[in-house]
C-alpha atoms as one frame of an Amber mdcrd trajectory, in Angstrom:
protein
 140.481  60.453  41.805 140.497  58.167  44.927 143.766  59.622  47.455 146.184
  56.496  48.178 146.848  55.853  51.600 150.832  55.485  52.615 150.787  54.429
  55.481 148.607  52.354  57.877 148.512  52.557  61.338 148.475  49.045  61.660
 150.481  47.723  58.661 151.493  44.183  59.145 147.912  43.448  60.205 146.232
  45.183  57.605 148.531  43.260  55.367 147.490  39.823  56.732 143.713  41.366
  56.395 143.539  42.439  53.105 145.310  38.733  52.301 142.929  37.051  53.636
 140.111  38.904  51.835 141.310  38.434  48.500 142.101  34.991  49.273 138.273
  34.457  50.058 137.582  36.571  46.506 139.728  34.381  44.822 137.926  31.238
  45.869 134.476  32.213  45.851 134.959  35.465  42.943 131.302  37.098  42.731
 129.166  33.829  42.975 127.886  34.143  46.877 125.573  35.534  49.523 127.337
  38.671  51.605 126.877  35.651  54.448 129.229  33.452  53.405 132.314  36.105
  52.300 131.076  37.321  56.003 131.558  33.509  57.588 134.412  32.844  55.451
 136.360  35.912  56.559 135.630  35.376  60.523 137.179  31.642  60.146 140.240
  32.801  58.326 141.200  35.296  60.927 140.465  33.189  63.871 143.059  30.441
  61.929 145.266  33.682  61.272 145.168  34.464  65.044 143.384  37.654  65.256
 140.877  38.005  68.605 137.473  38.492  66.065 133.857  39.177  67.253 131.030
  37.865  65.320 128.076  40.108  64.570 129.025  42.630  67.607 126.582  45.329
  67.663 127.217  48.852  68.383 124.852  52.068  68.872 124.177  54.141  66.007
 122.654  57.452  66.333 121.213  59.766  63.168 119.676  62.982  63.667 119.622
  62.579  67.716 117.755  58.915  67.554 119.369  55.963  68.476
């Protein structure tokens, strides 16, 4: 049974997040490449004024290897 989460620590934006994600679903439903949800979602926050960064790359180590 998944736990429900009360609270966020950042509610109006995850609000405004989670909008815009469905709004994308709701358009496009299950008919496209992970590429365009991907594209889709970075335009709609940019218009929804949120500083986004496109394909930023962090480090990821596993079992002491980078």
């Amino acid at each position: 049974m998944k736990k429900k989460v009360d609270k966020f620590l950042y509610e109006e934006e995850t609000y405004k997040i989670r909008g815009a994600i469905f709004e994308i679903y709701k358009q496009f439903r299950n008919t496209q490449k992970e590429i365009v949800y991907h594209n889709s979602l970075y335009e709609k926050l940019i218009v929804d004024n949120f500083q986004v960064e496109k394909n930023k790359q962090i480090p990821i180590h596993y079992n002491g290897k980078k």
